[in-house]
C-alpha positions as CSV (number, residue, x, y, z in Angstrom):
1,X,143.2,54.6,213.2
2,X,143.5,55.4,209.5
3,X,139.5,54.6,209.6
4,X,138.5,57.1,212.1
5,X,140.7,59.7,209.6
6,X,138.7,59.1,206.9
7,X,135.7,59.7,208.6
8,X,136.5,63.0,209.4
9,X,137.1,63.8,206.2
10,X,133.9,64.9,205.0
11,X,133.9,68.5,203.9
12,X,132.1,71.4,205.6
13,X,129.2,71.9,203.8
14,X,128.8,68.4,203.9
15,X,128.7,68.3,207.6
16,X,126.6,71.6,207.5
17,X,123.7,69.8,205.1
18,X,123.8,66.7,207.3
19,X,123.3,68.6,210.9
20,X,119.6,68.8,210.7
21,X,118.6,65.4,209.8
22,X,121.0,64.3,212.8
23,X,119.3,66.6,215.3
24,X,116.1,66.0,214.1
25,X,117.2,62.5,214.7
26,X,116.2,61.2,211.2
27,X,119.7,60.9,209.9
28,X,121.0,57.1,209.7
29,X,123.6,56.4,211.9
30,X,126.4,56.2,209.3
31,X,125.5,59.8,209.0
32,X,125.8,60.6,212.6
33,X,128.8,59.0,212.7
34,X,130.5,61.3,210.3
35,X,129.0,63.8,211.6
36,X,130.1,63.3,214.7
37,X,133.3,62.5,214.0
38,X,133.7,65.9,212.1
39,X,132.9,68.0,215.0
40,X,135.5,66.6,216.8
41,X,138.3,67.9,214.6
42,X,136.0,71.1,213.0
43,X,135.7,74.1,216.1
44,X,133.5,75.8,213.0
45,X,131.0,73.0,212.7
46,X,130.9,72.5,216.5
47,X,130.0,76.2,216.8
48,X,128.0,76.0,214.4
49,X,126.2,72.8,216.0
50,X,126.5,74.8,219.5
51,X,124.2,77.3,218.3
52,X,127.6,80.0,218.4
53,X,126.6,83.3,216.9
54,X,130.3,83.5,215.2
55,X,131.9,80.2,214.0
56,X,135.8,80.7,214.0
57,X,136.4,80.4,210.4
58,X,134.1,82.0,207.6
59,X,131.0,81.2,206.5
60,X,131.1,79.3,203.5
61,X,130.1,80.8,200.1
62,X,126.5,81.5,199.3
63,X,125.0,80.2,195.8
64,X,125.6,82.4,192.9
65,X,121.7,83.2,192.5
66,X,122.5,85.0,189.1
67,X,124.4,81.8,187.7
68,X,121.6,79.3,188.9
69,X,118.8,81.8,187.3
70,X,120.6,82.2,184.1
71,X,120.8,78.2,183.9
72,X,117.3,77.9,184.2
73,X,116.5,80.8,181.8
74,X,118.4,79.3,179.2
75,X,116.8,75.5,180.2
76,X,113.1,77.7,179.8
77,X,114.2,78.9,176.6
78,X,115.2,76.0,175.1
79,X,112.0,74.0,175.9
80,X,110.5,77.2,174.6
81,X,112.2,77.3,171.2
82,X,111.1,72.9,171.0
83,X,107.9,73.8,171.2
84,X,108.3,77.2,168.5
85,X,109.8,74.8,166.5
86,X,107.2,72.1,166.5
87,X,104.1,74.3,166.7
88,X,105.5,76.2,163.4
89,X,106.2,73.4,161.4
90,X,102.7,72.0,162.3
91,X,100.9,75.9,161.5
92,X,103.1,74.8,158.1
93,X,102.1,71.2,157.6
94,X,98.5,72.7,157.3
95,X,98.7,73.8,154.0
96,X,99.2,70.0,152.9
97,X,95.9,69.0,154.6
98,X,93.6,71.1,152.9
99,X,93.0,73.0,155.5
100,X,95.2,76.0,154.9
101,X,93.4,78.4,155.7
102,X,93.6,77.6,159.4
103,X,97.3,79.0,159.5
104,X,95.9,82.4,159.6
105,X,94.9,81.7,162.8
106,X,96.8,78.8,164.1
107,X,100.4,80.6,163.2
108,X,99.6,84.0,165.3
109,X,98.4,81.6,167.8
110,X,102.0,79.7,168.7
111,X,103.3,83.4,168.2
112,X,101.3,84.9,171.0
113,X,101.6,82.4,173.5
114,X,105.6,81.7,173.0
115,X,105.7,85.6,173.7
116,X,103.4,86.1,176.1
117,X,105.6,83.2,178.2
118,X,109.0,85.0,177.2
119,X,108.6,88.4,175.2
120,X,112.1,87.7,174.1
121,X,111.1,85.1,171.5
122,X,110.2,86.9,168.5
123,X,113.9,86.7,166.7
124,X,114.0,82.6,167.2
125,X,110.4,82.5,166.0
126,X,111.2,84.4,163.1
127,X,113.9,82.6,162.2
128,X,112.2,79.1,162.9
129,X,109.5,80.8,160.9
130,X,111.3,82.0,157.4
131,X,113.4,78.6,158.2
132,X,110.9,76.3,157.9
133,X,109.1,78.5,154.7
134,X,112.0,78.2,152.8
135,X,112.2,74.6,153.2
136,X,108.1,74.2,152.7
137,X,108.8,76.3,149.4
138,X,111.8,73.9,148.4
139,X,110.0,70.8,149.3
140,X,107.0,72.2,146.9
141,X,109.1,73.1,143.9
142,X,110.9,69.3,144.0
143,X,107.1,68.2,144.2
144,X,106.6,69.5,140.6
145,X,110.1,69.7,139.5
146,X,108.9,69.1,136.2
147,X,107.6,72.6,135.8
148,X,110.2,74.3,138.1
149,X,111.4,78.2,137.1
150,X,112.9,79.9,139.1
151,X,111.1,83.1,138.8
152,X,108.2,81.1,140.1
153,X,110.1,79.6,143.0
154,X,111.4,83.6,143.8
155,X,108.0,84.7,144.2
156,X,106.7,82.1,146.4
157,X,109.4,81.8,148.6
158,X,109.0,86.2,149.1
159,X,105.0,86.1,149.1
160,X,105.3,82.8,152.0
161,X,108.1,84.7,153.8
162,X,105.9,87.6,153.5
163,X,103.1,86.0,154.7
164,X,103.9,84.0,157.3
165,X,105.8,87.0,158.9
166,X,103.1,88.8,158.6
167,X,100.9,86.3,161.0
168,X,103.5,85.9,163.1
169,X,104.5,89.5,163.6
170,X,100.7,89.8,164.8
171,X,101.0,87.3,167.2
172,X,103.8,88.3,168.5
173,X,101.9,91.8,169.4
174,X,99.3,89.7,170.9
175,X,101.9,87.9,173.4
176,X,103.7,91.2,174.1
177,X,100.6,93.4,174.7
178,X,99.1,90.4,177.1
179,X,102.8,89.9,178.4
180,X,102.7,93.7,179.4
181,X,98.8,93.6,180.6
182,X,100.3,90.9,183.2
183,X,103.5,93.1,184.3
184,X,101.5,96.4,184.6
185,X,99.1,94.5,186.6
186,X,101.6,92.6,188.9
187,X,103.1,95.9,189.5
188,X,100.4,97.8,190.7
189,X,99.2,94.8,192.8
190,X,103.1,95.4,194.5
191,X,102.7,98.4,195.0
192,X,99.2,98.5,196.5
193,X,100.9,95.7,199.1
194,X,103.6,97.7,199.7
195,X,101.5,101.1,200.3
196,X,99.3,99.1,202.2
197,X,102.4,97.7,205.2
């Protein structure tokens, strides 16, 4: 007797999720069981599984919709600010290849794209930028410590923050202009659609 309790102890929205595969007869028989067993002692979930119109007691809650977006914007970003990260320090890591020069364009680049994706980016790109400068700029001085001055180490860190601001400040116009080409355009494509029904 205290089995078939248990069995009926499944909660609604249990009961509710389970309903299809059971009348689509796809659910395992375990499932129909409890199922079953639920309606017997639920009137809502019979109802429900009658096809009623009103169940007699309230629906249950719906998702919060602006809890599961913000959860997934905030997942986005932080896949988002991994890849800043890494494609800054590599636009960095350039200058000790020889191949400097390609930071002009490989810096604005990572910019443009990170903004274009999410046009609020450009604070956490600018930090991760003048971040990782400072620590290039440190990491350089400690390379020649032997002729280390501080005036020396002053200007470079303000000419690479300067810099590599710079790049990034025009990449992150690039992302934003594109990022607002794409919005305008979405936009207008809405509302030929909705002109058009």
């Amino acid at each position: 007797m205290k089995e078939a309790a248990e069995t009926t102890k499944i909660p609604c929205a249990v009961c509710r999720d389970l309903m299809p595969l059971v009348q689509d007869g796809v659910a395992s028989p375990e499932s129909e069981a409890l199922v079953q067993a639920h309606m017997a002692v639920c009137p809502a979930c019979r109802a429900l599984w009658q096809g009623a119109d009103e169940p007699t007691t309230p629906e249950l809650p719906a998702p919060d919709d602006g809890k599961i977006l913000q959860r997934l914007r905030r997942r986005y970003s932080t896949h988002l600010l991994l890849l800043a990260f890494a494609g800054i320090a590599a636009g960095i890591a350039l200058g000790y290849t020889g191949r400097s020069n390609w930071v002009i364009l490989f810096l604005p680049l990572v910019w443009s794209v990170l903004t274009y994706r999410d046009t609020g980016m450009g604070r956490p790109l600018l930090l991760f930028t003048l971040g990782l400068v400072v620590l290039d700029t440190i990491v350089k001085q400690l390379a020649f410590l032997e002729s280390f001055s501080i005036g020396n180490f002053l200007f470079n860190l303000a000419s690479g923050c300067v810099l590599y601001a710079a790049l990034g400040g025009m990449g992150w116009l690039i992302g934003w202009l594109l990022h607002y080409a794409r919005t305008a355009r979405e936009e207008s494509a809405n509302d030929k659609d909705k002109k058009d029904t």
